[in-house]
PyMOL Python script that loads the backbone (N, CA, C, O; Angstrom):
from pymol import cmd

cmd.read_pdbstr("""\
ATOM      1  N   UNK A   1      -3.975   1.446   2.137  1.00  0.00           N
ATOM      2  CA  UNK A   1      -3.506   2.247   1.032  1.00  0.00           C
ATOM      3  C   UNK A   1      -2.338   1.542   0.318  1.00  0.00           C
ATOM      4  O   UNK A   1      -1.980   1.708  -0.849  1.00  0.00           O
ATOM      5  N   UNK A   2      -1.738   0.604   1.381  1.00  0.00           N
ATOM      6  CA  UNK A   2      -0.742  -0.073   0.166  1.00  0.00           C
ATOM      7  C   UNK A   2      -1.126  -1.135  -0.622  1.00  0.00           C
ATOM      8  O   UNK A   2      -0.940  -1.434  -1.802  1.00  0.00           O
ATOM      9  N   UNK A   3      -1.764  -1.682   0.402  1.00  0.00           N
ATOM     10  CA  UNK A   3      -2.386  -2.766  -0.543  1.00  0.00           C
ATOM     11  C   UNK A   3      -3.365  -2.593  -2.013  1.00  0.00           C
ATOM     12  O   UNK A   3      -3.719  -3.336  -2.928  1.00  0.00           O
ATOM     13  N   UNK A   4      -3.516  -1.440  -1.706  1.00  0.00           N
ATOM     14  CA  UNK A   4      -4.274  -0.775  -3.253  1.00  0.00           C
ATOM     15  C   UNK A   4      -3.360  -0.307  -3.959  1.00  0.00           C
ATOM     16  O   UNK A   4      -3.570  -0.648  -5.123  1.00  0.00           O
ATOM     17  N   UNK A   5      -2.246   0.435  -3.846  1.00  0.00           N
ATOM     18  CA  UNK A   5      -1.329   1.019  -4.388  1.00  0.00           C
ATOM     19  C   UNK A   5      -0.868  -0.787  -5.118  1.00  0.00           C
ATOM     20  O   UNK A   5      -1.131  -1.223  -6.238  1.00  0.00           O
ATOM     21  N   UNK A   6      -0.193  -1.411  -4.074  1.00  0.00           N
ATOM     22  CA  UNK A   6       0.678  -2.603  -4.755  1.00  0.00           C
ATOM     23  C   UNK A   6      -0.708  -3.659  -5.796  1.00  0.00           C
ATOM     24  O   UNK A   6      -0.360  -4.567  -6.550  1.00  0.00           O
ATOM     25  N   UNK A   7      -1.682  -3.400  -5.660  1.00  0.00           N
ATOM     26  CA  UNK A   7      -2.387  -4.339  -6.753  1.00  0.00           C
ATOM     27  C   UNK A   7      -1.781  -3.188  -7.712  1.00  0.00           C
ATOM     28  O   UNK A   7      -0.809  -3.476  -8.409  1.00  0.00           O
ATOM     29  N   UNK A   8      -2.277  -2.027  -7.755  1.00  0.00           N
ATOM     30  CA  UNK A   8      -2.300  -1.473  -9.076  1.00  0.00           C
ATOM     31  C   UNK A   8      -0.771  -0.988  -9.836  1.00  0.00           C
ATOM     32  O   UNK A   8      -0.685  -0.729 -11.036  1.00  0.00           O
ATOM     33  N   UNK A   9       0.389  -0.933  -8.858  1.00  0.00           N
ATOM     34  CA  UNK A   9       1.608  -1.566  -9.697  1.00  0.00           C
ATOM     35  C   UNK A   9       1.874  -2.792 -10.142  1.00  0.00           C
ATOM     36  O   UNK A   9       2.455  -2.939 -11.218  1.00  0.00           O
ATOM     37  N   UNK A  10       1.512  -3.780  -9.429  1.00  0.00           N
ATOM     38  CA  UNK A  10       1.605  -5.363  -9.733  1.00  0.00           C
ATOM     39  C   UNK A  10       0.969  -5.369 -11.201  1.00  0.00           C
ATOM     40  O   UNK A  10       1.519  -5.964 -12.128  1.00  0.00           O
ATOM     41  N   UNK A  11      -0.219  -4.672 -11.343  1.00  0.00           N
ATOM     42  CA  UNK A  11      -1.296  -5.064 -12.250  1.00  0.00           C
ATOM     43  C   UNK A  11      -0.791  -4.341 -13.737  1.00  0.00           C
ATOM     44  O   UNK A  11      -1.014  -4.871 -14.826  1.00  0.00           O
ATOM     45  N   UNK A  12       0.083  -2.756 -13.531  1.00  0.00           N
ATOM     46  CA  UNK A  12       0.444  -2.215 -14.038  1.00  0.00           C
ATOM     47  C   UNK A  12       2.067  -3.202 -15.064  1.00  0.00           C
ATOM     48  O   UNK A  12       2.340  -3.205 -16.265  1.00  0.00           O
ATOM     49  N   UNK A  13       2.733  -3.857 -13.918  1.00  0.00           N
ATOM     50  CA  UNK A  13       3.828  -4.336 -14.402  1.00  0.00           C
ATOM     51  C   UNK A  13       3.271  -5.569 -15.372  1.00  0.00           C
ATOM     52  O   UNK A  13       3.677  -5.782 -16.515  1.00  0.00           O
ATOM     53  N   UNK A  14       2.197  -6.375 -14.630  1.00  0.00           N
ATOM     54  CA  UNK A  14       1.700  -7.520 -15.395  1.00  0.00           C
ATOM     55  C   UNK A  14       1.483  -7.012 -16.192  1.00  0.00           C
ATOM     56  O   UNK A  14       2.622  -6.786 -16.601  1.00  0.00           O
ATOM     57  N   UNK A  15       0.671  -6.444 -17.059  1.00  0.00           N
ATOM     58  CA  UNK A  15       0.542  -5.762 -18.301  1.00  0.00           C
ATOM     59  C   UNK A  15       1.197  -5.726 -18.847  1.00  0.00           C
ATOM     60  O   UNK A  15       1.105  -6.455 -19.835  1.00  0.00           O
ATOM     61  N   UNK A  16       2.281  -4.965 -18.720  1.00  0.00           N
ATOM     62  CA  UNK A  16       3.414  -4.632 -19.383  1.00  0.00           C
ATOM     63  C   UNK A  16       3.985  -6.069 -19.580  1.00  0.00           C
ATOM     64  O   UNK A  16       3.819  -6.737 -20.601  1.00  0.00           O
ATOM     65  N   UNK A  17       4.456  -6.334 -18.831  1.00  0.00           N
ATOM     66  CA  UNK A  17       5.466  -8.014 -18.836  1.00  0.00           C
ATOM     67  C   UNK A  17       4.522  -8.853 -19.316  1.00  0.00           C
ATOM     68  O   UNK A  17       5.125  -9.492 -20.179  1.00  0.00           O
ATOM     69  N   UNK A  18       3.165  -9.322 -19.270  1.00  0.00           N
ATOM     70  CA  UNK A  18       2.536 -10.164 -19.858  1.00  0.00           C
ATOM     71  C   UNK A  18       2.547  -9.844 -21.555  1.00  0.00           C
ATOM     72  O   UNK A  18       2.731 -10.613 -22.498  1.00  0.00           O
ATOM     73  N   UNK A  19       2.318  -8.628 -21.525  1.00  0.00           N
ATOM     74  CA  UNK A  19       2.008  -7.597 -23.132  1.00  0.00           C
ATOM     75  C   UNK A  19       3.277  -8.059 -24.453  1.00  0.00           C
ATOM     76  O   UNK A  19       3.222  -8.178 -25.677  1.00  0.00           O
ATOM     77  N   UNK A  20       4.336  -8.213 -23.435  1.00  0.00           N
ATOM     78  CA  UNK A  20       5.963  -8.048 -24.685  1.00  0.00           C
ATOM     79  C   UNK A  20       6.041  -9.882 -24.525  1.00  0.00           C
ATOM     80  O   UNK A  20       7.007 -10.495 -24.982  1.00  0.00           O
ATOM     81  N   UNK A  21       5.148 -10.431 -23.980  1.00  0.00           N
ATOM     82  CA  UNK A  21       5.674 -12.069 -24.104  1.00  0.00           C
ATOM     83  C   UNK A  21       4.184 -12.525 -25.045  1.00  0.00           C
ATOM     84  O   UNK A  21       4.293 -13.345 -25.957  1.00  0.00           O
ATOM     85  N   UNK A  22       3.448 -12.186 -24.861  1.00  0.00           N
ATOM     86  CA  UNK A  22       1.857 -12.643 -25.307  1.00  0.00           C
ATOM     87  C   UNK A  22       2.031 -13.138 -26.834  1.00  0.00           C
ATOM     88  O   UNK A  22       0.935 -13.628 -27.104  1.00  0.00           O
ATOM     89  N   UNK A  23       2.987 -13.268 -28.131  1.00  0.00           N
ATOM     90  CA  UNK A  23       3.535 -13.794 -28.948  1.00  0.00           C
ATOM     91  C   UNK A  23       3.877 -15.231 -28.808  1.00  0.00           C
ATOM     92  O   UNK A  23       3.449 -16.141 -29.518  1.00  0.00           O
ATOM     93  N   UNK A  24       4.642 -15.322 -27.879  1.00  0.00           N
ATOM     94  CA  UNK A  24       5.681 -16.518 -27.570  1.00  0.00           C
ATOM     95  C   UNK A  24       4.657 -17.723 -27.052  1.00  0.00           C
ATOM     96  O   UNK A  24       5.055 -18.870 -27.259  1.00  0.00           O
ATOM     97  N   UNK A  25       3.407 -17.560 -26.413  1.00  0.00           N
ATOM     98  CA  UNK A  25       2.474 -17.709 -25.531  1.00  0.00           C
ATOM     99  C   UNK A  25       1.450 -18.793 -26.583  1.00  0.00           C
ATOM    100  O   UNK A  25       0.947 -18.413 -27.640  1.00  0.00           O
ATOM    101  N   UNK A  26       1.306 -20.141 -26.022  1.00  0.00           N
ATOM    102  CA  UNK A  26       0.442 -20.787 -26.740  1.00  0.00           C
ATOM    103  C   UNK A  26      -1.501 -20.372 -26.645  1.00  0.00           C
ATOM    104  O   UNK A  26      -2.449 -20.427 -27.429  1.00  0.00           O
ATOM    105  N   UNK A  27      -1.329 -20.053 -25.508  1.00  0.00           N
ATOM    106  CA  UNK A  27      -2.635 -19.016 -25.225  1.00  0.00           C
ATOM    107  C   UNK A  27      -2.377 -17.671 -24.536  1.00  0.00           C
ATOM    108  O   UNK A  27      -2.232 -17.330 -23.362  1.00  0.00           O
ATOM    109  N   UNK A  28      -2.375 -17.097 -25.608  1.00  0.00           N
ATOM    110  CA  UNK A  28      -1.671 -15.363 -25.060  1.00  0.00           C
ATOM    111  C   UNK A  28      -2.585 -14.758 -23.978  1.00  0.00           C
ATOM    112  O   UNK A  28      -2.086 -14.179 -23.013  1.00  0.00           O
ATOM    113  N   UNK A  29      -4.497 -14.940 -24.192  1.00  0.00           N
ATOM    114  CA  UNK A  29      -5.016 -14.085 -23.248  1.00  0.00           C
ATOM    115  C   UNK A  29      -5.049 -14.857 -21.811  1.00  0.00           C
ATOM    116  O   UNK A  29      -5.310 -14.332 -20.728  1.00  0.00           O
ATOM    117  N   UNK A  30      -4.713 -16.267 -22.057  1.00  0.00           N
ATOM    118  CA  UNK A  30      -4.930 -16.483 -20.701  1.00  0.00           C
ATOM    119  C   UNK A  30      -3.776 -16.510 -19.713  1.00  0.00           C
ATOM    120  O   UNK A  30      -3.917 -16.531 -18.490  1.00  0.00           O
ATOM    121  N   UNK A  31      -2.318 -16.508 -20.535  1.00  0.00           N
ATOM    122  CA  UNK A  31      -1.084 -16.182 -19.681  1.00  0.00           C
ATOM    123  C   UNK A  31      -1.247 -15.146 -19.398  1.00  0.00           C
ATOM    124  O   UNK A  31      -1.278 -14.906 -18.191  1.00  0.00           O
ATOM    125  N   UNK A  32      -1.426 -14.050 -20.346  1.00  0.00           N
ATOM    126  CA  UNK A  32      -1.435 -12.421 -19.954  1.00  0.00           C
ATOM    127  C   UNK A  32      -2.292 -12.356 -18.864  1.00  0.00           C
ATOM    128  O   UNK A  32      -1.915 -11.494 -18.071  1.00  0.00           O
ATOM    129  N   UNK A  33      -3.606 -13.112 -18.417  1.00  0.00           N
ATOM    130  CA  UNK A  33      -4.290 -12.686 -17.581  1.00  0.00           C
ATOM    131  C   UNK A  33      -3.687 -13.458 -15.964  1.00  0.00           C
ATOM    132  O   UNK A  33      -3.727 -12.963 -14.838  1.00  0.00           O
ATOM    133  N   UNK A  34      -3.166 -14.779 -16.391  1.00  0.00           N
ATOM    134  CA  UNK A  34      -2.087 -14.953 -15.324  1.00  0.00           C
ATOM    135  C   UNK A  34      -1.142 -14.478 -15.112  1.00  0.00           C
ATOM    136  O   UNK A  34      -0.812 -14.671 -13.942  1.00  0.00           O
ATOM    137  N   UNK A  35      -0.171 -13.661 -15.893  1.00  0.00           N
ATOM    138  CA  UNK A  35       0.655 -12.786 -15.003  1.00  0.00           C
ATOM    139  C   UNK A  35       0.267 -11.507 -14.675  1.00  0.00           C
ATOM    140  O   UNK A  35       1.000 -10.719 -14.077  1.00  0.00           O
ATOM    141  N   UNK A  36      -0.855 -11.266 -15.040  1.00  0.00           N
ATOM    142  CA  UNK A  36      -1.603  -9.742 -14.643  1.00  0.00           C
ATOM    143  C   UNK A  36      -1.699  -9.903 -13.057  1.00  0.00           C
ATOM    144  O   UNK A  36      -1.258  -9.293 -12.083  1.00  0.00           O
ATOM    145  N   UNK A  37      -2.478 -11.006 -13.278  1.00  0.00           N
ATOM    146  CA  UNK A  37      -3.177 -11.909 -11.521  1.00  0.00           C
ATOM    147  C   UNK A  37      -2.314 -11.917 -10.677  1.00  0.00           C
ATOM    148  O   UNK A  37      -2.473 -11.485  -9.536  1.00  0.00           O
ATOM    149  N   UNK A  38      -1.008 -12.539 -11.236  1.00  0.00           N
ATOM    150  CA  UNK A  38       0.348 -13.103  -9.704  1.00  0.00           C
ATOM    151  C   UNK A  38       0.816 -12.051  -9.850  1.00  0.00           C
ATOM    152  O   UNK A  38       0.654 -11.561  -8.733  1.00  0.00           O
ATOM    153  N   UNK A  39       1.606 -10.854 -10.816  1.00  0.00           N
ATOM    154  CA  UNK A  39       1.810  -9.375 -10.700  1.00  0.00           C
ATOM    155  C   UNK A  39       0.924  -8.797  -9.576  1.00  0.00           C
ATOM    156  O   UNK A  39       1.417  -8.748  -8.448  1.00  0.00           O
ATOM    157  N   UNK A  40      -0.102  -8.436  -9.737  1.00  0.00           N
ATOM    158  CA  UNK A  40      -1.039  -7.746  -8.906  1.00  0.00           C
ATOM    159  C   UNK A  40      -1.016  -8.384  -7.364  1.00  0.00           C
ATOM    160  O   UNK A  40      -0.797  -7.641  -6.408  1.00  0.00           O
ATOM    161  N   UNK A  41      -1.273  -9.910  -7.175  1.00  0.00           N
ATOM    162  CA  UNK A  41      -1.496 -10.313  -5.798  1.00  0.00           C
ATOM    163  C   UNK A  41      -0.089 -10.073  -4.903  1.00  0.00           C
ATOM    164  O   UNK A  41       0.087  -9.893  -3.698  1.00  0.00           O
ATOM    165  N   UNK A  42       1.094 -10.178  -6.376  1.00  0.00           N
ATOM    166  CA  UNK A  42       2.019 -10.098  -5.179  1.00  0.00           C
ATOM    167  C   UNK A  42       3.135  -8.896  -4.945  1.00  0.00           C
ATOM    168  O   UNK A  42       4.198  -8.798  -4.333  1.00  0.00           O
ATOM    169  N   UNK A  43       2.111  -7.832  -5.964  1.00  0.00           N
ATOM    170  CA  UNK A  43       2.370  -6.381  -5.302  1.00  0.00           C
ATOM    171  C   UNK A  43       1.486  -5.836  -4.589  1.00  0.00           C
ATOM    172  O   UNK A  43       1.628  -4.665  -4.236  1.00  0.00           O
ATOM    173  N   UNK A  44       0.434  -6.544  -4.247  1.00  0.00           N
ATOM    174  CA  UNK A  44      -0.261  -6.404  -3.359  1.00  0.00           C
ATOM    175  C   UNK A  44      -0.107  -6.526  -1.956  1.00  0.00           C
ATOM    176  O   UNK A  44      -0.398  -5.705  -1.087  1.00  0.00           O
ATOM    177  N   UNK A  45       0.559  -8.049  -1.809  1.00  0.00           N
ATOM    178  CA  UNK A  45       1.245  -7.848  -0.603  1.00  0.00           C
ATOM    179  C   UNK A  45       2.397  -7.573  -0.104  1.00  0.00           C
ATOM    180  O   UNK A  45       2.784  -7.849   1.031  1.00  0.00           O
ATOM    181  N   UNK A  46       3.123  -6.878  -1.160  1.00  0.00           N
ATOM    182  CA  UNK A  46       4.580  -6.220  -1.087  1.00  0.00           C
ATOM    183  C   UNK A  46       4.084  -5.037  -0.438  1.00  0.00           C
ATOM    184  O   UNK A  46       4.752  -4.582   0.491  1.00  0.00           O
ATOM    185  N   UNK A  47       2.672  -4.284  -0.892  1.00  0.00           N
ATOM    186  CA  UNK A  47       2.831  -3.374  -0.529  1.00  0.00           C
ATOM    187  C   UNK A  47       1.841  -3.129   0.916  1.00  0.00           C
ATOM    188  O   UNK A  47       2.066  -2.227   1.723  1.00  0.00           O
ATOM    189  N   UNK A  48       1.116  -3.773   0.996  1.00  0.00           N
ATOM    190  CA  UNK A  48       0.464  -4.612   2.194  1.00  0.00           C
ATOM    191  C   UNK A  48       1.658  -4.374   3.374  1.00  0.00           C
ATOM    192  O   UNK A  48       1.362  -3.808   4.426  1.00  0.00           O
ATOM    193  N   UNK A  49       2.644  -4.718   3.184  1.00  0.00           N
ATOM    194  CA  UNK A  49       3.237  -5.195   4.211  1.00  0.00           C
ATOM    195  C   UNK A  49       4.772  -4.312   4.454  1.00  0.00           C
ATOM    196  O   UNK A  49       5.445  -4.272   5.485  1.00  0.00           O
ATOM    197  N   UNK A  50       5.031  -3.667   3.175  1.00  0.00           N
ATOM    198  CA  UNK A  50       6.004  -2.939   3.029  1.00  0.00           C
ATOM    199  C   UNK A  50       5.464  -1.301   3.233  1.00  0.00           C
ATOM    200  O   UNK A  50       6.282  -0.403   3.435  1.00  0.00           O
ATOM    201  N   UNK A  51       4.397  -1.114   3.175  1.00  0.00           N
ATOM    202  CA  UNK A  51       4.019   0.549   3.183  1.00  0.00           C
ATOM    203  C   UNK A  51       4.282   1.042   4.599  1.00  0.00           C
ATOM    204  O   UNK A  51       4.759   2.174   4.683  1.00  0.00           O
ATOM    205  N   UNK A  52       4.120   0.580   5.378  1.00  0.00           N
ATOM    206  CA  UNK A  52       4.472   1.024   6.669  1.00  0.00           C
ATOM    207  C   UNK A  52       5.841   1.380   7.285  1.00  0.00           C
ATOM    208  O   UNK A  52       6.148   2.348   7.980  1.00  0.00           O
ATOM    209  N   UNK A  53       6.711   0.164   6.772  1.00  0.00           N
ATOM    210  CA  UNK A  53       8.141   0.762   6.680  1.00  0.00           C
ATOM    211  C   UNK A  53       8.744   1.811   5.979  1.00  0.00           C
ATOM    212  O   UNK A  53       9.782   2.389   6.303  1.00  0.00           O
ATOM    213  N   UNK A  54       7.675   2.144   4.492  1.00  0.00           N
ATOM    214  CA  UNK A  54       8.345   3.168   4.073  1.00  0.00           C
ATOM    215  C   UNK A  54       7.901   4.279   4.353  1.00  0.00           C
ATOM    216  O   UNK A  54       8.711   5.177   4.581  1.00  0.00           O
ATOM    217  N   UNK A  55       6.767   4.492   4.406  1.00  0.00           N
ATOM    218  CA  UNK A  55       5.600   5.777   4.814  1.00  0.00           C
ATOM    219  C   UNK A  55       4.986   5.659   5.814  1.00  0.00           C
ATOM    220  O   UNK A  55       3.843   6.111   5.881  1.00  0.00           O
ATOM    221  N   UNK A  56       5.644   4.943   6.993  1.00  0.00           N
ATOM    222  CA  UNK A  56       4.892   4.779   8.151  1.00  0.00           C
ATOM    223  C   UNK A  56       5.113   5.749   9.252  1.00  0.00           C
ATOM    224  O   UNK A  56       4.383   6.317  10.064  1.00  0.00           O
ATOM    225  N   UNK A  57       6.797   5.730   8.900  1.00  0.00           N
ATOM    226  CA  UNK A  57       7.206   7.161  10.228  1.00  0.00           C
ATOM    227  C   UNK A  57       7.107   8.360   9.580  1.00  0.00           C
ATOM    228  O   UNK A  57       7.119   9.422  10.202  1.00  0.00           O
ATOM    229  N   UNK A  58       7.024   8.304   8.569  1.00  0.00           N
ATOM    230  CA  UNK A  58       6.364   9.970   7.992  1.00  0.00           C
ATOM    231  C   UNK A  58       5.412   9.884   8.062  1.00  0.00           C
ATOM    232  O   UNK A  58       5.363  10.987   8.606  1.00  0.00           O
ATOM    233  N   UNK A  59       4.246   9.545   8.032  1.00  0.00           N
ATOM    234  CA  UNK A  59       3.317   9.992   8.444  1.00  0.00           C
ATOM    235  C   UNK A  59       2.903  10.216  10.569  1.00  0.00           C
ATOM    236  O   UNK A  59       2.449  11.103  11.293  1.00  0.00           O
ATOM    237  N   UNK A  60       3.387   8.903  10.721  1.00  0.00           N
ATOM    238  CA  UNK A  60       3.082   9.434  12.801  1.00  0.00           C
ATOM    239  C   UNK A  60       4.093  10.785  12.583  1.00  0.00           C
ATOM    240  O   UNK A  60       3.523  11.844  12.845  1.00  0.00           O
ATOM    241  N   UNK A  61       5.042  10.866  12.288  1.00  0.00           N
ATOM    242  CA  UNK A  61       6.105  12.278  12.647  1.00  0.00           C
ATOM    243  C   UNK A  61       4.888  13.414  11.930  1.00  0.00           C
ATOM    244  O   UNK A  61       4.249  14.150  12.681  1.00  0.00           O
ATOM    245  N   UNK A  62       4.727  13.437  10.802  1.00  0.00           N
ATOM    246  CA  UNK A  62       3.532  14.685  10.402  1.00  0.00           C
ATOM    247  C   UNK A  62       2.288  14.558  11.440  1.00  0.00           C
ATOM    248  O   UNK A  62       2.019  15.544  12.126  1.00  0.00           O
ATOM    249  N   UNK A  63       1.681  13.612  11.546  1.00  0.00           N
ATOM    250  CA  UNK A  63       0.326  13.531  12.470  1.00  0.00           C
ATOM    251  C   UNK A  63       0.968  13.850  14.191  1.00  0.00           C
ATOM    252  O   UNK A  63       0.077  14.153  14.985  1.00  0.00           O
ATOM    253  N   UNK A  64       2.036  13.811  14.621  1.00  0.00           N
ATOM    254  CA  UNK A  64       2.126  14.037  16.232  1.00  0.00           C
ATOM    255  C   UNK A  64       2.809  15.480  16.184  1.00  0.00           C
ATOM    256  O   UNK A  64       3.088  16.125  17.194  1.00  0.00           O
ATOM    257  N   UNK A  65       3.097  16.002  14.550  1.00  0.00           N
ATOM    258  CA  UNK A  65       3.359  17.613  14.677  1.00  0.00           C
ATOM    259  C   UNK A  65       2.419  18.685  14.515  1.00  0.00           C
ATOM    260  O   UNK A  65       2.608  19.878  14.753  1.00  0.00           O
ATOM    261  N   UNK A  66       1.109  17.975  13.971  1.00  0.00           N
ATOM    262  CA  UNK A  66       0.004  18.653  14.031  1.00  0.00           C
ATOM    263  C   UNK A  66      -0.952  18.190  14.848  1.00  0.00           C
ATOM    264  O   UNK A  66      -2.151  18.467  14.881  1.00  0.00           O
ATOM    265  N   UNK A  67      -0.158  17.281  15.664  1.00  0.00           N
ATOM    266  CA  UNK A  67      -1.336  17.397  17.318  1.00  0.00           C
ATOM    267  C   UNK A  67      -2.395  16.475  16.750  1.00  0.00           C
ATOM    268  O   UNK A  67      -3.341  16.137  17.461  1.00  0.00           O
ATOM    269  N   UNK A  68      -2.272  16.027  15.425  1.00  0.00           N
ATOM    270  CA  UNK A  68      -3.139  14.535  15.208  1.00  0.00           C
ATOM    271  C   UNK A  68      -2.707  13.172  15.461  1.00  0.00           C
ATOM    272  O   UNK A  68      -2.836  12.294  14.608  1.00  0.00           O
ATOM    273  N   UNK A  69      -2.132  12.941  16.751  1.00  0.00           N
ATOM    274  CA  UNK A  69      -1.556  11.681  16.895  1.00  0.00           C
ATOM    275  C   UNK A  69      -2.345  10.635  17.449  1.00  0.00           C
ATOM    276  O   UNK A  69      -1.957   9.495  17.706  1.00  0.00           O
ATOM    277  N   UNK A  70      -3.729  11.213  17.648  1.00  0.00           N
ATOM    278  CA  UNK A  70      -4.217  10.074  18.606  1.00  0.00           C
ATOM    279  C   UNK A  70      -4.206  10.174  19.980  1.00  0.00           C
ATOM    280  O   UNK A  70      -5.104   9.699  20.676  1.00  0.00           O
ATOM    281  N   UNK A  71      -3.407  10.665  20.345  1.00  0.00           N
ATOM    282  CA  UNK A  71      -3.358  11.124  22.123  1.00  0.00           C
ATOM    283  C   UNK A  71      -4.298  11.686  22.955  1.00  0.00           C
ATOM    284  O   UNK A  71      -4.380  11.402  24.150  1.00  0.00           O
ATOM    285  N   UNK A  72      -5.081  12.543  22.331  1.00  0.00           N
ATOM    286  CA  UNK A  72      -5.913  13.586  22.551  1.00  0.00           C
ATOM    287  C   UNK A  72      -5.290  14.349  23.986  1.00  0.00           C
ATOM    288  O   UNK A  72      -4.175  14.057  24.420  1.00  0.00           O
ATOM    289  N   UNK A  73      -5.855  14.989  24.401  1.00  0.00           N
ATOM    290  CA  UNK A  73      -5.604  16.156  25.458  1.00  0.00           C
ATOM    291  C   UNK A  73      -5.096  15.471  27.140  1.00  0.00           C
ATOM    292  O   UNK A  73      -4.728  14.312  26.949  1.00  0.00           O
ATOM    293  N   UNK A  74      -5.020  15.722  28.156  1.00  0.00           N
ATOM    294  CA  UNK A  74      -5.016  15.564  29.164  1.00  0.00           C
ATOM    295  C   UNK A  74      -6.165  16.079  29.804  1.00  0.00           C
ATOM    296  O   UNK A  74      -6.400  15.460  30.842  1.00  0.00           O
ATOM    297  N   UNK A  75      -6.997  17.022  29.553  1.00  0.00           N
ATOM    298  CA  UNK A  75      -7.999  17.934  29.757  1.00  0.00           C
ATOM    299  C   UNK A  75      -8.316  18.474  30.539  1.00  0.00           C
ATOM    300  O   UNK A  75      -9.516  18.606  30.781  1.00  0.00           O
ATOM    301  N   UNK A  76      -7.219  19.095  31.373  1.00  0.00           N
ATOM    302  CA  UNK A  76      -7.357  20.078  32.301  1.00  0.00           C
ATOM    303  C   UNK A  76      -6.353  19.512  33.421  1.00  0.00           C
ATOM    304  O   UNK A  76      -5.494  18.682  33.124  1.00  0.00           O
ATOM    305  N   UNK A  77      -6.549  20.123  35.027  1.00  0.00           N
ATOM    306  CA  UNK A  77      -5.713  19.928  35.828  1.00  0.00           C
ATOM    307  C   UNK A  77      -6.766  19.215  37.336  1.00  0.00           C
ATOM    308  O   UNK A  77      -6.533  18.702  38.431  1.00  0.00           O
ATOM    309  N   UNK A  78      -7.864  19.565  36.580  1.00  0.00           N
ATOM    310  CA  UNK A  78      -8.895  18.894  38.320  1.00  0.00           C
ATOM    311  C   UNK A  78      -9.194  20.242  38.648  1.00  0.00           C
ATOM    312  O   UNK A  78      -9.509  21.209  37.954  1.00  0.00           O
ATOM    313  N   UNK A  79      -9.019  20.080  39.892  1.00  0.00           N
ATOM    314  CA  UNK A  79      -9.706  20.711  40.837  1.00  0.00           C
ATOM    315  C   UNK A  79      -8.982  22.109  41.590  1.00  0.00           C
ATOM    316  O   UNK A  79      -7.753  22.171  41.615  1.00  0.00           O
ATOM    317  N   UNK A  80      -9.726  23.101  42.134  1.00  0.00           N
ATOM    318  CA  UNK A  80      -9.097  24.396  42.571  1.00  0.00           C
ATOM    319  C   UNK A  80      -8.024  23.909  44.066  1.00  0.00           C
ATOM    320  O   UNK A  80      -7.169  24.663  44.530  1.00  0.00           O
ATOM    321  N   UNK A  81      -8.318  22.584  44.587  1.00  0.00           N
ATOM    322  CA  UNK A  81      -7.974  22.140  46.030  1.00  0.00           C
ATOM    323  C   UNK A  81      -7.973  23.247  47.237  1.00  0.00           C
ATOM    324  O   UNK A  81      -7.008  23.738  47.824  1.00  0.00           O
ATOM    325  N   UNK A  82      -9.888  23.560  47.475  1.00  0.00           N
ATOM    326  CA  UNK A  82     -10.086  24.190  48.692  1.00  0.00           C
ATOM    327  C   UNK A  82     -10.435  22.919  49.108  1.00  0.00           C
ATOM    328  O   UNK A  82     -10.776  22.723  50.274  1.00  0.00           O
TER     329      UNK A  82
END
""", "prot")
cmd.dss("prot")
cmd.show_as("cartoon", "prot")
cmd.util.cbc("prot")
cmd.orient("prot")
């Protein structure tokens, strides 16, 4: 999920930042489409690699308060011991 999230800010900022320079640019569509590209790959792995630190303990703290942690049960105690 971050890694989808960070292409599509990366991709979002490239746009933008490629968009207000694409004038200055001896080939506007193909810079714009290179900083779309390195925008995107490397909010991609910003967020690749950063989502867990930010939304990582909120989510185990929500999932081990609704008993979705992965643990599953102990499932019982055995036996009556006659």
């Amino acid at each position: 999920m971050g890694l989808e999230w960070g292409f599509f800010a990366g991709a979002l900022l490239g746009v933008l930042g490629g968009g207000l320079q694409m004038s200055s640019w001896e080939s506007p569509l193909f810079g714009w489409a290179i900083v779309t590209a390195s925008f995107s790959a490397i909010g991609g792995l910003l967020g690749y690699f950063c989502y867990d630190l930010i939304f990582g303990s909120q989510i185990r703290d929500a999932l081990s308060l609704s008993g979705y942690d992965g643990g599953g049960t102990d499932g019982g105690g055995g036996g009556d011991g006659d």
